[in-house]
C-alpha positions as CSV (number, residue, x, y, z in Angstrom):
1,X,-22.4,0.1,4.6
2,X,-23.9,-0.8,7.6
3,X,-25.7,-3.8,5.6
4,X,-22.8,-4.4,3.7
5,X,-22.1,-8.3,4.9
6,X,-18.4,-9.0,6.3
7,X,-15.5,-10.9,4.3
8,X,-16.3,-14.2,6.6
9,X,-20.2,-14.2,6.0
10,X,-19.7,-14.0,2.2
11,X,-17.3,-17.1,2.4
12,X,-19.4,-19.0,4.7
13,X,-22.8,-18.4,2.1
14,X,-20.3,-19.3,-0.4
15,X,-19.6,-22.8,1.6
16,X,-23.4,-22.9,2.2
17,X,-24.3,-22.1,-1.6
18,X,-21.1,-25.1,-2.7
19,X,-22.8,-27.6,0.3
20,X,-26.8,-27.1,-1.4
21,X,-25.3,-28.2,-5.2
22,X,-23.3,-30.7,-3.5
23,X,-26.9,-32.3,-2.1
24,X,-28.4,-32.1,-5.4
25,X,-25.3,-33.9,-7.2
26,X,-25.3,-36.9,-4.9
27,X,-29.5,-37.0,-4.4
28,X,-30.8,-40.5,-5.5
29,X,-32.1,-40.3,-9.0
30,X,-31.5,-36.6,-10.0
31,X,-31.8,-36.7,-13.6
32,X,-29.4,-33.8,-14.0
33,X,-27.3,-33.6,-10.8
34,X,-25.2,-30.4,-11.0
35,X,-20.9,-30.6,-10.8
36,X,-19.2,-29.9,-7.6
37,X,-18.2,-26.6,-7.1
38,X,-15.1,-25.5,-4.3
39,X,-14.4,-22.1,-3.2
40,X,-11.2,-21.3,-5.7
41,X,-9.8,-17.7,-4.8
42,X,-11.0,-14.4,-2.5
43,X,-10.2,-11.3,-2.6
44,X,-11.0,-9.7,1.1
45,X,-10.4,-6.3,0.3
46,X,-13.9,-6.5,-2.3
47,X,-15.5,-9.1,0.1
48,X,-15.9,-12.0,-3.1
49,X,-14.5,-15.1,-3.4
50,X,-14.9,-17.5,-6.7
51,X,-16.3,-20.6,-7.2
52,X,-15.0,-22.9,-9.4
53,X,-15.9,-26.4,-10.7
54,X,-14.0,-28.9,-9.0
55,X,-13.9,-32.1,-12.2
56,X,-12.9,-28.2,-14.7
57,X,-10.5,-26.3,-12.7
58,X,-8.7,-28.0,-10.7
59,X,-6.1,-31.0,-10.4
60,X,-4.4,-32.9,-8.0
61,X,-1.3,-31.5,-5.8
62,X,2.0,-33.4,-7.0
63,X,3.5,-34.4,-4.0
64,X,5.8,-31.3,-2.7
65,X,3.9,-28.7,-4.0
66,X,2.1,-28.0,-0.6
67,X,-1.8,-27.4,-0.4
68,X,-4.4,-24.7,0.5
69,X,-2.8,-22.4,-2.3
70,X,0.8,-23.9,-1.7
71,X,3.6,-22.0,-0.3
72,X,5.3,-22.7,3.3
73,X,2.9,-23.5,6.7
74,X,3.1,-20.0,7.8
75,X,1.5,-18.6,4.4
76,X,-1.5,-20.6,5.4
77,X,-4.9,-19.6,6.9
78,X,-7.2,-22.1,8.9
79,X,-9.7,-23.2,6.5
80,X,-10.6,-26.9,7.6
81,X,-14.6,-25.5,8.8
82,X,-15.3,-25.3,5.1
83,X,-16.3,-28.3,3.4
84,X,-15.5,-27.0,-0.2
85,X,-11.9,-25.8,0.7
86,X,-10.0,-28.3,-1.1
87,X,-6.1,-27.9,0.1
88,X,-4.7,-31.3,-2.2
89,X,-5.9,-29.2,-4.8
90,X,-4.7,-27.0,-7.6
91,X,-6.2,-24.6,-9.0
92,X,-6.5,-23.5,-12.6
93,X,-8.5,-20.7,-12.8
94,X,-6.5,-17.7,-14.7
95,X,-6.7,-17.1,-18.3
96,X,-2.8,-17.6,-20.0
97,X,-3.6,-14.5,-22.1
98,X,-0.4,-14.8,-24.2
99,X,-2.2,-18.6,-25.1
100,X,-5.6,-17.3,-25.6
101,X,-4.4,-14.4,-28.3
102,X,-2.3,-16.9,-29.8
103,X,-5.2,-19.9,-30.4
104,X,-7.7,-16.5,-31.3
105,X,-5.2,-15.4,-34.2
106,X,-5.1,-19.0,-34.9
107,X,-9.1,-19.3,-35.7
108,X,-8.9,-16.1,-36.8
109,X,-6.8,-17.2,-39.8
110,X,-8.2,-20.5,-39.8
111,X,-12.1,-21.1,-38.9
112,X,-11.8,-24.6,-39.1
113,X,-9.3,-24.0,-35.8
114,X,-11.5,-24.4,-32.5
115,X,-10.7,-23.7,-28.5
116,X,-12.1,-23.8,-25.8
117,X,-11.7,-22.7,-22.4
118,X,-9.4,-25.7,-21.3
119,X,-6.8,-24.8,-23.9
120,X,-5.9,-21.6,-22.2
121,X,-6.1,-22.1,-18.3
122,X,-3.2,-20.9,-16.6
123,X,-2.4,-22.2,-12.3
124,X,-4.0,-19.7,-10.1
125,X,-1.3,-17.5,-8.3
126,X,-1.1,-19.4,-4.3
127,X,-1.5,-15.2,-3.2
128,X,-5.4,-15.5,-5.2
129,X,-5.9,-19.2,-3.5
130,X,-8.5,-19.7,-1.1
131,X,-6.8,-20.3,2.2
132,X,-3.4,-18.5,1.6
133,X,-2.8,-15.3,4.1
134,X,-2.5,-12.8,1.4
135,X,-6.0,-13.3,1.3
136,X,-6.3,-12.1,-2.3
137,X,-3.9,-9.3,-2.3
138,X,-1.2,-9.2,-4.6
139,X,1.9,-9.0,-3.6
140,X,3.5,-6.7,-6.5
141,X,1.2,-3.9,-5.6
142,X,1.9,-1.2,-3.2
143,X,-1.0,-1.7,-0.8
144,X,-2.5,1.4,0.4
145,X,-4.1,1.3,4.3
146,X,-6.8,4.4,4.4
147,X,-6.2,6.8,7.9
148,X,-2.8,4.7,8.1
149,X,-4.5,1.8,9.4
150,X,-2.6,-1.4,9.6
151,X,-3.9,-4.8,11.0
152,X,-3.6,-4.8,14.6
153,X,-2.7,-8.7,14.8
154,X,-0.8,-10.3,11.8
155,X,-0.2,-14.0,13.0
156,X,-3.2,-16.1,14.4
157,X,-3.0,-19.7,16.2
158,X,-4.9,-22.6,15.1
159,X,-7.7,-21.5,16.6
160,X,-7.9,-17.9,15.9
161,X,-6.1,-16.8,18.6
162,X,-3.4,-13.6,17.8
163,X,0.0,-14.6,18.4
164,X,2.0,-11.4,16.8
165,X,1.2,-7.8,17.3
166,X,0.9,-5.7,14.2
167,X,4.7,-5.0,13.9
168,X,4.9,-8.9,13.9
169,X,6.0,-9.1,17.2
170,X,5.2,-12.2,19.4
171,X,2.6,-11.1,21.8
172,X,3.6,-12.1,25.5
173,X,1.4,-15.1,27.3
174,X,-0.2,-13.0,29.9
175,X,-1.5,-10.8,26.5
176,X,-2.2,-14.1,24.8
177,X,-3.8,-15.6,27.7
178,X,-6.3,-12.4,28.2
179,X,-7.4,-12.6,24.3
180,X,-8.2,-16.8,24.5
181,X,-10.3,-15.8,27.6
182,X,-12.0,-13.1,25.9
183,X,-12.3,-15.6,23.3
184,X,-13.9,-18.3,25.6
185,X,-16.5,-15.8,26.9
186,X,-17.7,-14.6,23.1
187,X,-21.0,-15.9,23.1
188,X,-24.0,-14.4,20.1
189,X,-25.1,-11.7,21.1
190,X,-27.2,-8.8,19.6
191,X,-31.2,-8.8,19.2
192,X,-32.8,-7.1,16.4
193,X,-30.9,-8.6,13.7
194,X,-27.6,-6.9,14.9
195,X,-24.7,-9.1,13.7
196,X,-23.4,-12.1,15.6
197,X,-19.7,-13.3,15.3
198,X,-20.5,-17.4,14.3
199,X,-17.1,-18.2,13.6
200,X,-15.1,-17.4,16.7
201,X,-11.8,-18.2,14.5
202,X,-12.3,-15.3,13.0
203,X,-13.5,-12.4,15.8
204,X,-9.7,-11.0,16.0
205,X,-9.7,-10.8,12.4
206,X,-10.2,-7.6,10.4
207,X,-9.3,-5.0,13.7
208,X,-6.7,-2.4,13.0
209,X,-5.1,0.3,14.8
210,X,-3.3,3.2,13.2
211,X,-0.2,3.5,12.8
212,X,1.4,6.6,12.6
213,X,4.1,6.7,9.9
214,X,2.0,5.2,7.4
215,X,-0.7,7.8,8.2
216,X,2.0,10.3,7.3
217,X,2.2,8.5,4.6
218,X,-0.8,8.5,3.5
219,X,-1.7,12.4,4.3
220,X,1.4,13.3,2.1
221,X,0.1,11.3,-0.8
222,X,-3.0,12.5,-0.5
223,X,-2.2,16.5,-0.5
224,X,-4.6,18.3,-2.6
225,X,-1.8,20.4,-3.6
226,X,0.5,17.7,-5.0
227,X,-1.3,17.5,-8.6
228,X,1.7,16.2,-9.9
229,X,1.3,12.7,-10.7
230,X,5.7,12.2,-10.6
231,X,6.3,13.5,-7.9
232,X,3.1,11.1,-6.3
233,X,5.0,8.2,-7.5
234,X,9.2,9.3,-6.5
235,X,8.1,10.0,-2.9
236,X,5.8,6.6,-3.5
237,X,9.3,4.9,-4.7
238,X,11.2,6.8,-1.7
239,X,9.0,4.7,0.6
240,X,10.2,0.9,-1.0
């Protein structure tokens, strides 16, 4: 694990990766310039995010949709650092299954019937979006916090700064002011090859702190002597 790179170094090769095929698209007499690609979706819980071409899978934002994976302000994450995050964009990377089995039956019947992957492209949910706070997480699934861990900050100012605790409380501005300073004295650090926080948006990111009902929780659920799968998922449901 301990070479195992963080959430925010795989998105920032991913930029880096998206920036080098951007140089070769737009180099002077490339005989084959590659497409531009954007970062599309992340999951943070795997560490991966997707890349998607920009001119296949994606179109513009009609005007009140919202961008950066739509939703309201507060849904949002601060993405502007990234030169592929595209937030007057939508994107169209999910497969419209109910489509794709239909056109398959379709060719199936009829050989002289052909699709291709533009004929069943489906929006990408704003929760999967690059740039939307869910980060990746869906939000019909029971999440499940190992050790009853829960983030220790869950609302971050423009510049990466906490603003709510991790009950969602707004932290006071002596408590603010000690985390911006603590920000402002971050510097790389680390010889070695030890890691180095680059993106200072992002240092208050990721801590957690347990919390002690959910632990409960958690120890309950995981009782080697509950084999029961039913009675797993009624004291799961008792918890909704």
């Amino acid at each position: 694990m301990s070479n195992s790179p963080w959430h925010h170094e795989v998105v920032e090769f991913a930029d880096k990766l998206c920036n080098a095929l951007r140089t070769l698209t737009e180099k002077s007499g490339n005989p084959d310039p590659p497409p531009l690609y954007g970062i599309s979706c992340e999951h943070k819980h795997s560490c991966s995010v997707l890349l998607a071409r920009v001119d296949q899978f994606s179109v513009d934002m009609e005007e009140g949709e919202g961008g950066g994976g739509g939703g309201e302000e507060e849904e949002k994450k601060e993405c502007g650092k990234y030169d592929n995050y595209y937030p007057n964009k939508k994107w169209r990377t999910w497969i419209d299954y109910e489509k794709f089995n239909e056109l398959s039956e379709k060719h199936r019947r009829d050989e002289k019937v052909k699709f291709g992957v533009m004929d069943y492209l489906a929006d990408t949910p704003k929760w999967a979006t690059f740039g939307n706070n869910a980060e990746g997480f869906d939000p019909t699934d029971k999440r499940f916090r190992k050790k009853g861990k829960i983030a220790m900050y869950t609302k971050y100012d423009e510049e990466g700064v906490p603003t709510h605790d991790s009950a969602g409380r707004e932290l006071e501005a002596a408590a603010r002011k000690g985390l911006e300073e603590e920000m402002r004295a971050e510097v790389e650090n680390g010889k070695g090859g030890e890691r180095k926080v680059k993106d200072l948006k992002l240092m208050f990111r990721g801590l957690v702190v347990v919390d002690k009902e959910e632990r409960k929780k958690n120890d309950l659920m995981n009782d080697v002597g509950m084999i029961d799968e039913k009675k797993k998922m009624k004291l799961a449901r008792s918890w909704e």
